[in-house]
N, C-alpha and C positions, 0 to 999 in steps of 0.2 A: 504494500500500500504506500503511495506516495505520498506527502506533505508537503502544503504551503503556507508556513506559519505566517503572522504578521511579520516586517522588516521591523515595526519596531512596539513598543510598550504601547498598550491600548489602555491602561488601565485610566485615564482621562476622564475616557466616553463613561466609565461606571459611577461616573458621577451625575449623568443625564440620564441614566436609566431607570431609578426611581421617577423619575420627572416621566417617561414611557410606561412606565407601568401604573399611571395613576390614566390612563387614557383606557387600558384595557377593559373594563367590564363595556363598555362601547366599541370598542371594536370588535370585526367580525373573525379576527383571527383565532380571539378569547375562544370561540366555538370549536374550533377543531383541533386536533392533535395530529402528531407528526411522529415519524418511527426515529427512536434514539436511537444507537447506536455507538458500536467501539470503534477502537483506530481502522478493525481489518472489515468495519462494515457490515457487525455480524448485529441484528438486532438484541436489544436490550429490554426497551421497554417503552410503551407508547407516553407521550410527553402532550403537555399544551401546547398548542401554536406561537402563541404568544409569549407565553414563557419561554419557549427554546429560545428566543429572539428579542430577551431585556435580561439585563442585569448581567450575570458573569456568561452567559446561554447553555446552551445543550446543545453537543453535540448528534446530530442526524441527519437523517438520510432525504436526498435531494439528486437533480439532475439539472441538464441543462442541455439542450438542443440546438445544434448550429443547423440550421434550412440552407441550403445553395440551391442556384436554379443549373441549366444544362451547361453554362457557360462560366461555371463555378464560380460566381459571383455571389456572396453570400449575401442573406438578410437580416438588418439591422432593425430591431424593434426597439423604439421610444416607449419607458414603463412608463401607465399613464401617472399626474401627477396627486392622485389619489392615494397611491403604494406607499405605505409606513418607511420603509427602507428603499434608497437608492431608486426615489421617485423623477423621474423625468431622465433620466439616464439610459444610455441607448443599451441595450441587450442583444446577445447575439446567437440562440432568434428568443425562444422561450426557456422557462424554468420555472421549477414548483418543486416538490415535494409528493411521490407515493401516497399511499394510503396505506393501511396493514393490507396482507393480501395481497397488492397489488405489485405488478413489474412494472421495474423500469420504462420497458418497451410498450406497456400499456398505459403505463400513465402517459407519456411522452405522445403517446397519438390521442388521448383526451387530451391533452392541453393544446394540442396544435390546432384542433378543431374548435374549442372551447375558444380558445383566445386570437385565432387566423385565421378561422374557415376553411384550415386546412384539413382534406378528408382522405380516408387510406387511397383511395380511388386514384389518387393526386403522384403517389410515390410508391415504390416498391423495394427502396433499398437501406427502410431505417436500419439502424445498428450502434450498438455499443462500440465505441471507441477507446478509452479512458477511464479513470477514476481517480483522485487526490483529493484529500482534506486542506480545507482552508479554513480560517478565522477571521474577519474583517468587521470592524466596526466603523456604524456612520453614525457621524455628529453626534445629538444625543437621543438620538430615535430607539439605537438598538444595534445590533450584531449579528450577522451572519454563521456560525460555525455547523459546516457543514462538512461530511461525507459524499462527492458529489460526483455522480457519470454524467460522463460525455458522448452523446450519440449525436448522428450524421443524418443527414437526410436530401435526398435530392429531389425537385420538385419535376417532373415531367410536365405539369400542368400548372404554374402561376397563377390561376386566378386565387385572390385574399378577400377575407369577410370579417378585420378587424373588430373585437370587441371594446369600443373604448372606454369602458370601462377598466382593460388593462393595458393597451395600446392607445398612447396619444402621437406616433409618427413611424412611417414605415419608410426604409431606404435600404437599397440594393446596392451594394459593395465590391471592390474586387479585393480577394482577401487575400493576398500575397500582398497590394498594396496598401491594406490596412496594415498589414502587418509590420512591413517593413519601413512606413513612414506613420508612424503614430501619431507622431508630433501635429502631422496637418491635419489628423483629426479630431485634436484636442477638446475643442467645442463639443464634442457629443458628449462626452463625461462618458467612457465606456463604461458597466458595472464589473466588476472586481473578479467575479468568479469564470465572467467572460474573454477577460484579457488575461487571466490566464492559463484559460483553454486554451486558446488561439497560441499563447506564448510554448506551451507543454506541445502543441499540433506540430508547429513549424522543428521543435528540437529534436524530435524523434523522425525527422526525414532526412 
């Protein structure tokens, strides 16, 4: 199992987290839970939503979906600016979190549908790619630490049916030159678990 700890002390942000956790019984995250989990990914035990993501968090399990079209240009999704963490910030494409029960590969095409209008019809070639743990925290909202796969997906079929309730902006990429010139894409505020997918993608070729 790979790791992506913080570069540096986060302990700041646990000062904002009480201030996040006084929001929770109104949020909707309050409502659901998420699968904990150890370093190698093994489940633990099911956790609040909310809780895994205030105060020191809980470690669990999560994913995150890179979409490209035939011309491997991949798609960037703007989180709408509604999202608790790392709202308005482009993504590259989706990400959520399982449910008990549930794979990977099944969550990953309910969220594609749920939040793109993307439908299996569209693709034939999801697939797990990756997996590493990261820890990141934003301002004083909350923390990410997640267990997180990386899977692929190529679209045959482009038509999109954003939900903006989770998407507030879509754009199409060439992702060798995202990658390779970051700096000029500075303005989109990539999110975290994103850049460094893309960064783990390019070091293994």
């Amino acid at each position: 199992m790979s790791t992506d700890q913080p570069d540096d002390a986060a302990t700041a942000a646990d000062a904002g987290a009480e201030d996040g956790a006084e929001d929770a019984a109104a949020h909707k995250n309050a409502l659901q839970d998420v699968i904990a989990v150890d370093p190698d990914d093994t489940r633990t035990r099911m956790v609040n939503r909310l809780d895994a993501h205030t105060g020191d968090g809980i470690r669990h399990r999560a994913f995150t979906c890179l979409v490209f079209d035939t011309e491997g240009r991949i798609l960037l999704a703007q989180r709408a600016p509604g999202k608790r963490l790392w709202d308005t910030h482009w993504d590259g494409t989706v990400a959520s979190h399982p449910v008990e029960g549930q794979s990977q590969l099944d969550a990953t095409r309910q969220r594609l549908e749920e939040e793109l209008g993307i439908t299996p019809e569209q693709y034939s070639d999801l697939r797990v790619t990756d997996k590493f743990e990261y820890k990141r925290y934003y301002e004083n909202a909350g923390l990410e630490w997640e267990v997180c796969a990386v899977l692929k997906v190529t679209l045959d079929d482009t038509s999109l049916d954003p939900d903006e309730e989770e998407i507030a902006g879509l754009l199409w990429a060439d992702y060798e030159h995202l990658h390779e010139h970051p700096q000029w894409y500075r303005q989109l505020r990539l999110c975290p678990w994103f850049e460094i997918a893309m960064r783990r993608d390019f070091d293994e070729e």
